[in-house]
N, C-alpha and C positions, 0 to 999 in steps of 0.2 A: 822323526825328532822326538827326543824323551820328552815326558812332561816337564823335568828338571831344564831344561834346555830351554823347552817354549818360556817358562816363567820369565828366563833371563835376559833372553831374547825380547820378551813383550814388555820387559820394562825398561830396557835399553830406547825402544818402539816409541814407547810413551814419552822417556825423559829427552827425546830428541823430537820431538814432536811439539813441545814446550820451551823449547832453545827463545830466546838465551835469558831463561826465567828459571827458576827454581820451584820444584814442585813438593809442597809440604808430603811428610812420610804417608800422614791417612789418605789425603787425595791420591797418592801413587797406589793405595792398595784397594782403592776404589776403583780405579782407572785400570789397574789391573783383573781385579775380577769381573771386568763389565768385558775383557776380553778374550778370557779364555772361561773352560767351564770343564768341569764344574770347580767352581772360585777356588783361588788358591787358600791353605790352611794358613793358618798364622807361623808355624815352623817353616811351613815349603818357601814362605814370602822371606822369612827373616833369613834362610838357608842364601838364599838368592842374593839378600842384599849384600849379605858377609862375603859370598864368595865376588860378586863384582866390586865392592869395596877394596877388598883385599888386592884386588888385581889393578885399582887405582883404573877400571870404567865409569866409575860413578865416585862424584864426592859429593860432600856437606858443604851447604851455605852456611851461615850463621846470619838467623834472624835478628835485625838490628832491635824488634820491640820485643818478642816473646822468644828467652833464651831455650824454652823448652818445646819447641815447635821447632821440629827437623826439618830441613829443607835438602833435596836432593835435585843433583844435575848431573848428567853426561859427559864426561870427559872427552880430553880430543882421542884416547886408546879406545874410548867407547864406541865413537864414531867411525871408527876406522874397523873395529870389530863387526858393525852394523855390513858394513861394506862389502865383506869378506863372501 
């Protein structure tokens, strides 16, 4: 598996693992560099989230107090991805 893959793959891992919560953006890049290594870059992560975004595996919450704190969850194509 490429590193590009593991990335998407472990944050898939993570936001399914947090069901049925919302995991703000910094805590997902925490949680992710606690599980692969050596830590993801701030492009490889943001690479990551646009392409699973894109693909509607992952969407945004919207924080009902702080509109500027992203909140991210795993969709049901997410989960179904995971399965695969």
């Amino acid at each position: 598996m490429t590193r590009e893959l593991n990335i998407r793959k472990n944050i898939l891992i993570i936001l399914e693992r947090c069901e049925p919560y919302a995991l703000p953006e910094r805590q997902l890049k925490i949680e992710l560099d606690g599980s692969i290594r050596p830590p993801s870059a701030l492009a490889e992560f943001d690479e990551a989230m646009t392409f699973l975004n894109t693909r509607k595996h992952i969407a945004t919450v919207p924080d009902s107090l702080d509109e500027e704190n992203v909140k991210w969850t795993i969709t049901e194509s997410g989960m179904s991805l995971l399965r695969q």
